[in-house]
C-alpha positions as CSV (number, residue, x, y, z in Angstrom):
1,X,4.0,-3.0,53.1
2,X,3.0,0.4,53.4
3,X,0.6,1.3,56.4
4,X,-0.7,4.7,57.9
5,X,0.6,7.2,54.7
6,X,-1.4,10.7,54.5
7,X,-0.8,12.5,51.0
8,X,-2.1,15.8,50.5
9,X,-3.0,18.2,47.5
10,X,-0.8,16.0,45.4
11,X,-0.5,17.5,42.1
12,X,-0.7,14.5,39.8
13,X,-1.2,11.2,41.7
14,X,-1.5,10.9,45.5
15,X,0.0,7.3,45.0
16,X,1.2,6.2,41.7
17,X,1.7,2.5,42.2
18,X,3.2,0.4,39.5
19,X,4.8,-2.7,41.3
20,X,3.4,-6.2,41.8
21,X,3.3,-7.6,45.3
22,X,2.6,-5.5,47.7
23,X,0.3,-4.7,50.4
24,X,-1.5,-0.9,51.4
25,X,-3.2,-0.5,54.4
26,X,-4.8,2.6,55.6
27,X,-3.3,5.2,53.1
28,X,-5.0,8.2,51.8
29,X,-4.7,10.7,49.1
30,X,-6.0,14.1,47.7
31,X,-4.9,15.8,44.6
32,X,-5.3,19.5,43.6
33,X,-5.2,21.0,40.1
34,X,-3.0,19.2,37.3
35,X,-1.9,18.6,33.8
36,X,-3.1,15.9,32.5
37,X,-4.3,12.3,34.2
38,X,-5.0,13.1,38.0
39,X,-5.4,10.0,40.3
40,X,-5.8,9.9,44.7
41,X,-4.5,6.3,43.5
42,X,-3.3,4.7,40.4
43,X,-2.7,1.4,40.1
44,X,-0.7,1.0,37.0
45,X,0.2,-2.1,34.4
46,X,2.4,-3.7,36.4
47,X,1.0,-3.7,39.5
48,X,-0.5,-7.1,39.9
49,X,-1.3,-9.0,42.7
50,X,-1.8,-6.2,45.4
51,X,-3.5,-5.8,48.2
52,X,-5.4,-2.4,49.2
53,X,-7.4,-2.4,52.9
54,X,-9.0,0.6,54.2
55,X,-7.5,2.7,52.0
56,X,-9.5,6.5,50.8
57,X,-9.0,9.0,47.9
58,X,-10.5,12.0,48.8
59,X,-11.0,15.4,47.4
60,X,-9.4,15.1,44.1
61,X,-9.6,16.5,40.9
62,X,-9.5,13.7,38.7
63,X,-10.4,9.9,39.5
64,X,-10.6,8.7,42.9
65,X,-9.4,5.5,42.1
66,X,-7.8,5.1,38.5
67,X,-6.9,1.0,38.1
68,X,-5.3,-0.1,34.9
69,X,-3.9,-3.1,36.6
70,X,-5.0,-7.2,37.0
71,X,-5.1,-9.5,39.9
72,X,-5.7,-6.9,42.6
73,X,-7.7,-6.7,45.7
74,X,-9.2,-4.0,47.2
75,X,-11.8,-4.5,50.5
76,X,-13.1,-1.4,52.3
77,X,-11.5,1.0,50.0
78,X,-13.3,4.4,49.5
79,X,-13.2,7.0,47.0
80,X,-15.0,10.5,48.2
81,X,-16.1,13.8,46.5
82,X,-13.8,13.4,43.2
83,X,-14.3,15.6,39.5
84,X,-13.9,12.0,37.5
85,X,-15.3,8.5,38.2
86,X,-14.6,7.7,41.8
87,X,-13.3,4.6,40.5
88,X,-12.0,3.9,36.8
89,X,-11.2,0.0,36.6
90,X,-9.7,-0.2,33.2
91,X,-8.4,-3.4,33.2
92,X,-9.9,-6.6,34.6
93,X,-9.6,-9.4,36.8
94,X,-9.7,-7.5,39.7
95,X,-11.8,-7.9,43.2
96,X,-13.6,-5.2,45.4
97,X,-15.2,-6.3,48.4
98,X,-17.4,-3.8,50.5
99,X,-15.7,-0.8,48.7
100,X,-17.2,2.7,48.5
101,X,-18.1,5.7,46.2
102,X,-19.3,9.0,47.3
103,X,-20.2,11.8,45.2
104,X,-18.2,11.7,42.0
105,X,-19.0,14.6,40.0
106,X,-18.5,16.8,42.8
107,X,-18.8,20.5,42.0
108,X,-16.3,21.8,44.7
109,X,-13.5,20.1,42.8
110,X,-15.0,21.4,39.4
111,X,-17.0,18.0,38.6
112,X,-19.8,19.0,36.0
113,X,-23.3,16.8,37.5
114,X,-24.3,13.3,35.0
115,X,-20.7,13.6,34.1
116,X,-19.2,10.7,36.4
117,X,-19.7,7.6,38.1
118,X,-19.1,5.8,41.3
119,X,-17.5,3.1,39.8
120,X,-16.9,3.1,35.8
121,X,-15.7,-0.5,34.9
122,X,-14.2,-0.5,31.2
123,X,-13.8,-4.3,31.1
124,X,-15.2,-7.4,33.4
125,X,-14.9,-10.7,31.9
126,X,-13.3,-11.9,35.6
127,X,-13.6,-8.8,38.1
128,X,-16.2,-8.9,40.8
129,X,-17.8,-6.4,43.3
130,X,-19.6,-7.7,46.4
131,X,-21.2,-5.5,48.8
132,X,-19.6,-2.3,47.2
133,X,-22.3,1.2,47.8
134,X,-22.3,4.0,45.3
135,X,-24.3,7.5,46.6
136,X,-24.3,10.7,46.4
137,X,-24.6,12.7,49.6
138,X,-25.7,15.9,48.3
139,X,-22.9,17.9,49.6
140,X,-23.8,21.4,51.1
141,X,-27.5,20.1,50.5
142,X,-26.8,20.5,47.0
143,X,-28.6,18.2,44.2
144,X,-27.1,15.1,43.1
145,X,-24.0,15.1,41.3
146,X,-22.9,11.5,40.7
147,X,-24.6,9.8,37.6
148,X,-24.9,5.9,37.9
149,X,-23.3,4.7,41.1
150,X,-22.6,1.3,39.1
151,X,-21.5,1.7,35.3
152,X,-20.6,-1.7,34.1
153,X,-20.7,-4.3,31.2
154,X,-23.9,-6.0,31.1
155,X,-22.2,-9.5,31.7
156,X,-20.8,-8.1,35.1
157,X,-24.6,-8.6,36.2
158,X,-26.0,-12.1,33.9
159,X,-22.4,-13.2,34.9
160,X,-23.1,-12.1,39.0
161,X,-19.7,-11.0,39.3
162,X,-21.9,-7.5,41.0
163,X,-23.4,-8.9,44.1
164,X,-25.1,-6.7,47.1
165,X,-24.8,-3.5,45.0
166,X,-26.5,-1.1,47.4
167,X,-26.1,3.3,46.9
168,X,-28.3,6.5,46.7
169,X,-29.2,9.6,45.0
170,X,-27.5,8.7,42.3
171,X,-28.4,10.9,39.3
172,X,-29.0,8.5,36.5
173,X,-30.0,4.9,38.8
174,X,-27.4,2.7,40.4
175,X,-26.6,0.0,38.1
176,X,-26.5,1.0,34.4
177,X,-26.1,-2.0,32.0
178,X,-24.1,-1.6,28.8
């Protein structure tokens, strides 16, 4: 169990998390400029059957939230203000309850606007969303960065596995179907 952890201005991964089993509460990461894949968290292939609560990426420079894991939970999560997706679930079977995105694409941490989304989800024959929000705030009263605040497989929605999607200001609509 791991409860309370601050990381700052990691250079590749605030947390790089690739065991099964475990539970994170209340951790938080930031990243600064790297090589290569860049991650507040990553969740890797064998970390299955986590739990995340309350945990926040936050000023990074790559993905908020990178997840190429199954069978993991994640409820009130956030990802803020990231240059990638604020959440890149690559692998399925996975379940986010009340979970957050804000401003992917940011520009302060060279995100290029349309370019990213609150939550990119690769694959989704078995991973649901309930009550997650994807916005942009429009940092420094700039305009919108973030492009869709949901980017998903069309049978994430006919299959309503993404239930109570709610967000703003999103550049490009906040569910996009594909």
């Amino acid at each position: 169990m791991t409860s309370r952890l601050r990381v700052r201005g990691a250079g590749q991964y605030g947390f790089m998390i690739d065991a099964p089993d475990n539970w994170w509460h209340a951790c938080e990461a930031t990243t600064r400029d790297s090589t290569g894949a860049n991650a507040g968290f990553y969740v890797g292939a064998n970390a299955a059957n986590n739990f995340f609560q309350v945990c926040k990426s936050w000023y990074t420079r790559g993905y908020g939230w990178h997840v190429r894991a199954n069978r993991n939970k994640f409820v009130g999560c956030e990802s803020q203000d990231t240059r990638l997706h604020g959440w890149y679930v690559e692998w399925d079977r996975n379940t986010f309850v009340g979970c957050v995105a804000d401003t992917a694409a940011m520009y302060d941490v060279q995100g290029t606007a349309d370019t990213a989304d609150g939550f990119y989800v690769a694959d989704a024959a078995a991973t649901s969303m309930v009550g997650c929000q994807a916005f942009d705030r429009r940092p420094g009263g700039r305009v919108a960065q973030q492009r869709y605040g949901f980017n998903v497989p069309a049978s994430m929605v006919s299959g309503g596995r993404l239930v109570a999607a709610t967000g703003w200001d999103n550049t490009g609509g906040l569910i996009r179907q594909r």
